[in-house]
DRENRO-899673 format. One record per atom (N, C-alpha, C, O): residue in three letters; x, y, z. Coordinates in Angstrom, 3 decimals. Example, Ala and Ser with C-alpha at 12.3 -4.5 7.8 and 13.67 -1.06 7.14 Angstrom:
LOFI residu       px       py       pz
LOFI    ALA   13.190   -5.690    7.800
LOFI    ALA   12.300   -4.500    7.800
LOFI    ALA   13.200   -3.300    7.800
LOFI    ALA   14.236   -3.319    8.465
LOFI    SER   12.850   -2.250    7.080
LOFI    SER   13.670   -1.060    7.140
LOFI    SER   12.900    0.030    7.870
LOFI    SER   13.409    1.138    8.039
//
This chain:
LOFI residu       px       py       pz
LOFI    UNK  -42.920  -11.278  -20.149
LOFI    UNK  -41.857  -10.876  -19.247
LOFI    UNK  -42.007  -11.640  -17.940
LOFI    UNK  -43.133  -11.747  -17.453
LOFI    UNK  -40.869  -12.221  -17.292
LOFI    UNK  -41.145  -13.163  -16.234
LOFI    UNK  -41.145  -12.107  -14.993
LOFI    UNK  -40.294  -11.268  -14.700
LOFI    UNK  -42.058  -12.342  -14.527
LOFI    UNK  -42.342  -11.551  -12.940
LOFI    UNK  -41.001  -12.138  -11.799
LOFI    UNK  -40.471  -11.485  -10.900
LOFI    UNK  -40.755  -13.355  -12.152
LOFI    UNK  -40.494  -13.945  -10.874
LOFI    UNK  -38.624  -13.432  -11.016
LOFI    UNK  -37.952  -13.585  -12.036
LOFI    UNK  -38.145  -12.847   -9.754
LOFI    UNK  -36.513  -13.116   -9.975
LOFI    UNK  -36.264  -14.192   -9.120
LOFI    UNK  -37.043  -14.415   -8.192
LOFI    UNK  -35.186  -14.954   -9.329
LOFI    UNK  -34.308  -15.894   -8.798
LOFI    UNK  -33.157  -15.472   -8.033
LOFI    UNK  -32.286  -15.147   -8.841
LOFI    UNK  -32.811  -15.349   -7.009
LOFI    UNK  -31.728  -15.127   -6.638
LOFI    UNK  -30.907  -16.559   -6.158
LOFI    UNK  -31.695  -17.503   -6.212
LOFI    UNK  -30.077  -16.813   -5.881
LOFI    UNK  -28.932  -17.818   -5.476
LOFI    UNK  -27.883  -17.120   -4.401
LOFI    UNK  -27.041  -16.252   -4.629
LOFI    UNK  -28.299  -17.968   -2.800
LOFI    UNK  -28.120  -17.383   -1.858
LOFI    UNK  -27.310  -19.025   -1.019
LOFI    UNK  -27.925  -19.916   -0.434
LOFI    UNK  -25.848  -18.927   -1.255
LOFI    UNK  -25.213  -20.356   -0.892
LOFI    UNK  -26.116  -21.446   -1.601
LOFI    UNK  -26.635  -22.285   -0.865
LOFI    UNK  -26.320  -21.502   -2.775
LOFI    UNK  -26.901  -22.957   -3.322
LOFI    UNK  -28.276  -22.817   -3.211
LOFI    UNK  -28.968  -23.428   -4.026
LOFI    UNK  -29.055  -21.815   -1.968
LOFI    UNK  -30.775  -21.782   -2.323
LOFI    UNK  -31.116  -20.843   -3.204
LOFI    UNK  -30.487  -19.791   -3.315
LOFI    UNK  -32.279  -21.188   -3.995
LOFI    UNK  -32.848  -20.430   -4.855
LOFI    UNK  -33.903  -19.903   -4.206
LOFI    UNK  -34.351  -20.913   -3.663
LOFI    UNK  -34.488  -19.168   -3.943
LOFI    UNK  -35.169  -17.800   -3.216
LOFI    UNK  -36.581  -17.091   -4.514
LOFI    UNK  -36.448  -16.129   -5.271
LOFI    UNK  -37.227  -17.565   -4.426
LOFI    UNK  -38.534  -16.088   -4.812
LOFI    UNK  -38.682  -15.236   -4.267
LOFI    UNK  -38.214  -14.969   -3.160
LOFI    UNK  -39.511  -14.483   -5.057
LOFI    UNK  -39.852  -12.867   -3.984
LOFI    UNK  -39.937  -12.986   -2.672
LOFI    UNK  -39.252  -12.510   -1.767
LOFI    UNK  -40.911  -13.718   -2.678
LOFI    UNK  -41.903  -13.679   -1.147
LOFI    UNK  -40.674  -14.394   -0.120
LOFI    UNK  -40.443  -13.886    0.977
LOFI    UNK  -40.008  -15.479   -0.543
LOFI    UNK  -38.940  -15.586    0.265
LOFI    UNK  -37.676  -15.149    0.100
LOFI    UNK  -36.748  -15.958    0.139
LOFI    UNK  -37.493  -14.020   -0.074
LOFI    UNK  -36.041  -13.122   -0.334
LOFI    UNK  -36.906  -12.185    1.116
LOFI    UNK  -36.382  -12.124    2.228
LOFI    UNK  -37.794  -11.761    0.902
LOFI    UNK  -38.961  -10.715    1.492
LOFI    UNK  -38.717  -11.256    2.826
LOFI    UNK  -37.966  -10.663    3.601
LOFI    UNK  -39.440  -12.599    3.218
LOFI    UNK  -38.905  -13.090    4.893
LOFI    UNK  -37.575  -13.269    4.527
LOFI    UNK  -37.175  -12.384    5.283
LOFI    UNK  -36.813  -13.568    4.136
LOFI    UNK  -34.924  -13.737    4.356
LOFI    UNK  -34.639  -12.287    4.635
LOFI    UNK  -34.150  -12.063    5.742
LOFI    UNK  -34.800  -11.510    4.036
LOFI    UNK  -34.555   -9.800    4.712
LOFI    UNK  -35.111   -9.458    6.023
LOFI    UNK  -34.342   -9.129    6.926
LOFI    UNK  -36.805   -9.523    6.276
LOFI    UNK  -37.189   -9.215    7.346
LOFI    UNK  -36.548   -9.723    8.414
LOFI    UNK  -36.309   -8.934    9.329
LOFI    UNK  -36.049  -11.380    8.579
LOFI    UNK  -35.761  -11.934    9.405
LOFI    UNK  -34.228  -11.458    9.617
LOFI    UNK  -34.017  -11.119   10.781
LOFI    UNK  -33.216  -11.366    8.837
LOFI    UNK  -31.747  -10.335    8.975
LOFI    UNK  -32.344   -8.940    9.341
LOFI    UNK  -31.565   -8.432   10.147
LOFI    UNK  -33.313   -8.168    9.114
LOFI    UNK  -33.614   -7.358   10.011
LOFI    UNK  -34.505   -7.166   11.124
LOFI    UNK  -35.045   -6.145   11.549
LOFI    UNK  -34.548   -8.473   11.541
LOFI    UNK  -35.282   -8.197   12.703
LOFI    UNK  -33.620   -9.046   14.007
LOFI    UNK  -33.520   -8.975   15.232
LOFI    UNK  -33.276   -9.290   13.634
LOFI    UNK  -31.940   -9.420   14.313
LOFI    UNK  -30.831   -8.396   13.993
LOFI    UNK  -29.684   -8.536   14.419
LOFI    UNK  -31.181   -7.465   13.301
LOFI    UNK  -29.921   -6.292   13.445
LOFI    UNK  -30.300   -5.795   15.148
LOFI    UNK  -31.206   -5.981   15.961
LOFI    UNK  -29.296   -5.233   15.091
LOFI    UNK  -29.498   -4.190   16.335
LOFI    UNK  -28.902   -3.031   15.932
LOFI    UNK  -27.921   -2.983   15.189
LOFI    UNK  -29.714   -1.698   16.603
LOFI    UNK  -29.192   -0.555   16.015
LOFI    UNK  -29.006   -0.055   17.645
LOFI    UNK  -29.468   -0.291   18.761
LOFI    UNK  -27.860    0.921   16.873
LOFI    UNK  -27.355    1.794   18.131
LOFI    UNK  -27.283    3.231   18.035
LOFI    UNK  -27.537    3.802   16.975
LOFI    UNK  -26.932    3.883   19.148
LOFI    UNK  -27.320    5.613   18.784
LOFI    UNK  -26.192    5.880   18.341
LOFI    UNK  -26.205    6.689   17.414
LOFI    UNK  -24.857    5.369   18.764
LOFI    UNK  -23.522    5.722   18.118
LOFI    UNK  -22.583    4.834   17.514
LOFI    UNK  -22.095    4.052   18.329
LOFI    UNK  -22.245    4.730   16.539
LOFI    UNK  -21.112    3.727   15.701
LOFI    UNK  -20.179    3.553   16.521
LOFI    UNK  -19.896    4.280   17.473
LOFI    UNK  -19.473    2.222   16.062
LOFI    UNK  -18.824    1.422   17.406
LOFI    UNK  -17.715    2.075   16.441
LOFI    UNK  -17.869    2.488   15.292
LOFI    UNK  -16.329    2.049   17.387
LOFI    UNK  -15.165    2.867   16.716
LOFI    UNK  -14.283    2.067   15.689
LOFI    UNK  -13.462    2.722   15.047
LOFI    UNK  -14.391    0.474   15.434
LOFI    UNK  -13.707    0.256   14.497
LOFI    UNK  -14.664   -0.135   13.238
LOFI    UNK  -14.506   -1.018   12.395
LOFI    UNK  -16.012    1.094   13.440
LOFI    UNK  -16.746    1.292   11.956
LOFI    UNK  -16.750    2.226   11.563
LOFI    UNK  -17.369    2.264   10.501
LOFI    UNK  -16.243    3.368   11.945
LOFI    UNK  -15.825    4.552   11.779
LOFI    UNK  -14.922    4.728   10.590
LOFI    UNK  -13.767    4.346   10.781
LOFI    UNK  -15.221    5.269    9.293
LOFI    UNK  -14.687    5.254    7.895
LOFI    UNK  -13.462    6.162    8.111
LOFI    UNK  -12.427    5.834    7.530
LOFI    UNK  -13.461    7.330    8.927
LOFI    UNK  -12.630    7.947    8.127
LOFI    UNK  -10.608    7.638    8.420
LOFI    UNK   -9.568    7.877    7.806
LOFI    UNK  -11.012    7.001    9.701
LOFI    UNK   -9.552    6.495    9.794
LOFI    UNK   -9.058    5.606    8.424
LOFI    UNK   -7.923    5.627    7.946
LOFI    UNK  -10.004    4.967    8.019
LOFI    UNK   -9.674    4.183    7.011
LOFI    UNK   -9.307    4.737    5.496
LOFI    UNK   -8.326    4.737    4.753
LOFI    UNK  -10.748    5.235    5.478
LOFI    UNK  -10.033    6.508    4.267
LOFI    UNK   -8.928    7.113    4.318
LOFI    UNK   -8.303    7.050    3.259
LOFI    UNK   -8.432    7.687    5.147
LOFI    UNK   -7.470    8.725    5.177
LOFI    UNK   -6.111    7.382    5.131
LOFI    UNK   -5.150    7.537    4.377
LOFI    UNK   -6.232    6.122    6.035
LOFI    UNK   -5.127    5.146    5.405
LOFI    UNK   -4.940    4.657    3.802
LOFI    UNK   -3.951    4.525    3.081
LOFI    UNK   -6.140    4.489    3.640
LOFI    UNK   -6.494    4.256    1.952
LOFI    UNK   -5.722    4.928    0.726
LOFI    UNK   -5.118    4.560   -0.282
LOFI    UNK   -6.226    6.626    1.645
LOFI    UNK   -5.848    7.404    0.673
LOFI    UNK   -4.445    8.100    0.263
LOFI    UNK   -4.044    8.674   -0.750
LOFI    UNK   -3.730    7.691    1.877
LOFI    UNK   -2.203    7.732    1.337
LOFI    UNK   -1.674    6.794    0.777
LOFI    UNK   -0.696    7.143    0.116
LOFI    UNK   -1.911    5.662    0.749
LOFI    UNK   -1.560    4.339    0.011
LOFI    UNK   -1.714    4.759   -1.763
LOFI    UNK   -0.824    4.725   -2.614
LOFI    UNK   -2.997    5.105   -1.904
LOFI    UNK   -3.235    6.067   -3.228
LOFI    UNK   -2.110    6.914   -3.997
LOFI    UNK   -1.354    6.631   -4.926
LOFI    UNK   -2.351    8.306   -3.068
LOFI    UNK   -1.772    9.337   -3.022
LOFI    UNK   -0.034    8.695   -3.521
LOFI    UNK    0.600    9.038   -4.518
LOFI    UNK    0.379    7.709   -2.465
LOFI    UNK    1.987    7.417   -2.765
LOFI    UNK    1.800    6.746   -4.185
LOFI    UNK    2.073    7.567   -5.061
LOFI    UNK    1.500    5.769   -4.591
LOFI    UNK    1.016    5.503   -5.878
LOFI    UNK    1.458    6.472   -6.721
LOFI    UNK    2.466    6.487   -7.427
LOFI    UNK    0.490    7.385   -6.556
LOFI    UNK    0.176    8.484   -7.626
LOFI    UNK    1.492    9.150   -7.952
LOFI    UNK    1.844    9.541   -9.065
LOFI    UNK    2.282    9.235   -6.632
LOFI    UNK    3.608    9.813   -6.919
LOFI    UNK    4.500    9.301   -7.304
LOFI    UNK    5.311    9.781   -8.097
LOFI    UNK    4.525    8.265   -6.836
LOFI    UNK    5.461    7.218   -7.756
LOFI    UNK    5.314    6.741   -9.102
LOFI    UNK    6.205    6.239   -9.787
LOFI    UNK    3.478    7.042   -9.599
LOFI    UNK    3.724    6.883  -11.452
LOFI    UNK    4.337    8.550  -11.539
LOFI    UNK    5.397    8.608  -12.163
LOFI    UNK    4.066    9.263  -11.258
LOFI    UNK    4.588   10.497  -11.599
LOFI    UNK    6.197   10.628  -12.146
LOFI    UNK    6.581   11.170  -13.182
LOFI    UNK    7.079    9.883  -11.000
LOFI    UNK    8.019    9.875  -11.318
LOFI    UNK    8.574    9.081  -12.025
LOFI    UNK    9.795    9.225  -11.983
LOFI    UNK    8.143    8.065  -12.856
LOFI    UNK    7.974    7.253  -13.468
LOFI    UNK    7.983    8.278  -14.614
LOFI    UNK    9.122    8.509  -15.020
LOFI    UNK    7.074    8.900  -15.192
LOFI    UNK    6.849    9.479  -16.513
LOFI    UNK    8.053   10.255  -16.435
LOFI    UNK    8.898   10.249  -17.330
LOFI    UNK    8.151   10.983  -15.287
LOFI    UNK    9.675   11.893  -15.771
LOFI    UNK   10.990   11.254  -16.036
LOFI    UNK   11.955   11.634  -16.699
LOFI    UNK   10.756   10.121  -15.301
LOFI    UNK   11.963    8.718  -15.750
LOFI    UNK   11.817    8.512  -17.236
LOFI    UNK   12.789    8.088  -17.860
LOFI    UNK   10.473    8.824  -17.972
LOFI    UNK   10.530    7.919  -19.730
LOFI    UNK    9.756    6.334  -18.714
LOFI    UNK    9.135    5.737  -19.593
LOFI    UNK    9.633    5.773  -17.779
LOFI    UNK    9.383    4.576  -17.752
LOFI    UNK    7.742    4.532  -18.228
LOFI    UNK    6.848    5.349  -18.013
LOFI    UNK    7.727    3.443  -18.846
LOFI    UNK    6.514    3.143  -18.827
LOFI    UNK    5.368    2.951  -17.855
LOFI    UNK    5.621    2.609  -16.699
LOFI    UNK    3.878    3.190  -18.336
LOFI    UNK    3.188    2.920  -16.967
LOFI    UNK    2.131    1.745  -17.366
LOFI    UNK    2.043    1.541  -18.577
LOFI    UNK    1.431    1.057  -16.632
LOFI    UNK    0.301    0.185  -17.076
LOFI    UNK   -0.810    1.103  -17.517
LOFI    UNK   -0.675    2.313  -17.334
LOFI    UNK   -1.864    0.637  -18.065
LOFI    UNK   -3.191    1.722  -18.193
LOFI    UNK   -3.612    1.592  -16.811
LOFI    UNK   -4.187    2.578  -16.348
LOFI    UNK   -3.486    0.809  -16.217
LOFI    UNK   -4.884    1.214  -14.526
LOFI    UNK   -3.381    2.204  -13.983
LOFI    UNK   -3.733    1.099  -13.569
LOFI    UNK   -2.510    2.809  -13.688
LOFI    UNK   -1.658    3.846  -13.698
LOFI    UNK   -2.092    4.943  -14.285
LOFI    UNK   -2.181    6.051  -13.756
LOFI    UNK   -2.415    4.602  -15.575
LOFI    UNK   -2.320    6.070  -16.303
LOFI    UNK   -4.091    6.422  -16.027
LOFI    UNK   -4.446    7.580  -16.247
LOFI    UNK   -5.073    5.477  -15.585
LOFI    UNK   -6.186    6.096  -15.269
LOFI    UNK   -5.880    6.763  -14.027
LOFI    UNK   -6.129    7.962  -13.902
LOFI    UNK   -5.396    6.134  -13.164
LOFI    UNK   -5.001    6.970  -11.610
LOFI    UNK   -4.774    8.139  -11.795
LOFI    UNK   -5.340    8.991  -11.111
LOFI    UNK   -3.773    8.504  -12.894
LOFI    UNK   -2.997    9.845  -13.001
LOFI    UNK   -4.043   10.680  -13.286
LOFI    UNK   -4.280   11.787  -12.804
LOFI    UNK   -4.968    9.738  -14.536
LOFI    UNK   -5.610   10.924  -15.328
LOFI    UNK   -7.146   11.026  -14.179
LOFI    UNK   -7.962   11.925  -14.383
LOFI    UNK   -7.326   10.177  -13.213
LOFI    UNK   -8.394   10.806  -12.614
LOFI    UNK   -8.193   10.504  -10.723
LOFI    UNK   -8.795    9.957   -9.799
LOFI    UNK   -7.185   11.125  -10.931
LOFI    UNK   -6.414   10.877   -9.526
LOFI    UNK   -6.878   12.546   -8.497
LOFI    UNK   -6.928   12.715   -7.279
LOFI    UNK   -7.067   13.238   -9.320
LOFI    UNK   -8.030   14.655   -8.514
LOFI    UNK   -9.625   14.233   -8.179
LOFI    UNK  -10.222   14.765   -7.243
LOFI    UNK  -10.158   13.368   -8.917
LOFI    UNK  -11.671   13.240   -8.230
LOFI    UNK  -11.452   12.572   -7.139
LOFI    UNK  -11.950   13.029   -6.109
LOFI    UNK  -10.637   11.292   -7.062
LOFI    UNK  -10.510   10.647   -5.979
LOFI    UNK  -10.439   11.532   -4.852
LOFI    UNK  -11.180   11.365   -3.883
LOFI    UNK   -9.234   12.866   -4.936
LOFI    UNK   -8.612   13.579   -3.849
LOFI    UNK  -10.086   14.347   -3.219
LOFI    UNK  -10.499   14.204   -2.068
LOFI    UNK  -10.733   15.182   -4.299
LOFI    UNK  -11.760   15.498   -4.011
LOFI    UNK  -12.617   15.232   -3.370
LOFI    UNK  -13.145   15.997   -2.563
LOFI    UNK  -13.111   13.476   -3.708
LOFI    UNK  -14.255   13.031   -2.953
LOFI    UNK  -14.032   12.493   -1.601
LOFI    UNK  -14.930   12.190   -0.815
LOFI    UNK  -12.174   12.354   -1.288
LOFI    UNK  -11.866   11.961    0.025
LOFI    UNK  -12.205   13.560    0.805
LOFI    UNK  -12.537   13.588    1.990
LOFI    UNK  -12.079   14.780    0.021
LOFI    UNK  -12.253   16.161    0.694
LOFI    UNK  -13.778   16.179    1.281
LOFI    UNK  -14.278   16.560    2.340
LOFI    UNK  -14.269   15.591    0.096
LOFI    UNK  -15.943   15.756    0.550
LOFI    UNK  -16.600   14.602    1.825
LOFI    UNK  -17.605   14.793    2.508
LOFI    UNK  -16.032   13.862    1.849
LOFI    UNK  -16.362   12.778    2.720
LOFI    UNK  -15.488   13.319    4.074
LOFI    UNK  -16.025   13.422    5.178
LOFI    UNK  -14.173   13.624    3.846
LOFI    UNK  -14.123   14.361    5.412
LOFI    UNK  -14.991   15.452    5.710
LOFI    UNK  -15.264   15.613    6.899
LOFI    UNK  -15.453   16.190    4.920
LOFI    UNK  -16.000   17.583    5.469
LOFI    UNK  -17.804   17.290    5.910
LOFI    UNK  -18.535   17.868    6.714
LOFI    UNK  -18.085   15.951    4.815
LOFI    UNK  -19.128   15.579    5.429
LOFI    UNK  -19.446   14.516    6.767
LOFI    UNK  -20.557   14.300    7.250
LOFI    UNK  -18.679   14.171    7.025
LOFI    UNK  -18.840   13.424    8.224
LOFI    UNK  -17.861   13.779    9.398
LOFI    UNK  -16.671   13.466    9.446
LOFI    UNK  -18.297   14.216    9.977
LOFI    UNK  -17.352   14.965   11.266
LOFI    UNK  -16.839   13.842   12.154
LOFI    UNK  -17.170   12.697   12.460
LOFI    UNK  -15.441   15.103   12.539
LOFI    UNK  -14.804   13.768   13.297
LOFI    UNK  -14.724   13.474   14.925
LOFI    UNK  -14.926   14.056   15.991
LOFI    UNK  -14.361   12.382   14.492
LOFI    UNK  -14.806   11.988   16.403
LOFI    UNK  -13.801   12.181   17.189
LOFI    UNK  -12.605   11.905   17.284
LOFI    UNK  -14.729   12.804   17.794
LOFI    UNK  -14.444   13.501   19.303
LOFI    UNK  -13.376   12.193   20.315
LOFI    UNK  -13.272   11.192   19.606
LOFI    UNK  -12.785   12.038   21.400
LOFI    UNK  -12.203   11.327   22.114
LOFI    UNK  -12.748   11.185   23.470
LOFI    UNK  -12.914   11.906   24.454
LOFI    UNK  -12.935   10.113   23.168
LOFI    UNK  -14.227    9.892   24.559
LOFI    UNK  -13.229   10.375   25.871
LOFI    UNK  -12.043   10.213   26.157
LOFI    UNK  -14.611   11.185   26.612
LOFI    UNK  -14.395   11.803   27.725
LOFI    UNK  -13.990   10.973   29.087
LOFI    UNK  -14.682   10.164   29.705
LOFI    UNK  -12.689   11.415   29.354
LOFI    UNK  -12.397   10.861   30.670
LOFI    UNK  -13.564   10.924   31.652
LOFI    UNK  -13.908   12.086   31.871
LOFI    UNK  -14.417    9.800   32.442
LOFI    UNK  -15.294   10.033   33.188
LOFI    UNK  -14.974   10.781   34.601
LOFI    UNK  -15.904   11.346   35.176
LOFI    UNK  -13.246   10.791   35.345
LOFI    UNK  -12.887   11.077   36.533
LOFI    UNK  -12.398   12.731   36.431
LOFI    UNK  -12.315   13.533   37.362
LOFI    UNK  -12.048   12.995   34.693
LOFI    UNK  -11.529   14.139   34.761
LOFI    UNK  -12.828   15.196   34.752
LOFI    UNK  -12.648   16.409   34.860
LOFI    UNK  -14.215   14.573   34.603
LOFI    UNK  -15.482   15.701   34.707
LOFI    UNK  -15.495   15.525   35.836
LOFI    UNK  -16.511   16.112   36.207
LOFI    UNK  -14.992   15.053   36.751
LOFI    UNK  -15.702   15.372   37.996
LOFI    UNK  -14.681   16.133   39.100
LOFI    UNK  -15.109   16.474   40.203
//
């Protein structure tokens, strides 16, 4: 069994030991912060995502009551178009939402 993996990183080929410094060195130039900057903030996005979805979903709907045909990636939507709704439920309820940064003149 070969120990060694290969990765292919733009045209270099990489061993362990140098995948190992190629990571350390991307993390030793991250910078971390105490609060997420606001256009990394998921849930605005989700919630755009998920009406884009959601309209989808309604529009194969009416589709079937038309008789029109649907593609199969349609008819998977339909048929698992509640987990999606679900896990957008669980992801809002798990990540709380942000607050609107405080006027600094109106605390005082």
């Amino acid at each position: 069994m070969n120990k060694n993996k290969i990765l292919k990183i733009n045209g270099t080929t990489l061993d362990q030991e140098q995948l190992k410094n190629h990571l350390e060195k991307i993390a030793t130039n991250h910078n971390l912060v105490n609060k997420s900057q606001k256009n990394t903030y998921p849930i605005p996005y989700l919630e755009e995502n998920f009406k884009i979805i959601e309209e989808v979903y309604n529009i194969l709907n009416e589709h079937l009551k038309l008789g029109i045909s649907i593609h199969p990636a349609g008819e998977w939507l339909l048929d698992n178009f509640y987990i999606i709704e679900e896990t957008v439920k669980q992801i809002k309820k798990r990540i709380p939402k942000r607050n609107p940064p405080k006027n600094k003149e109106a605390q005082q």
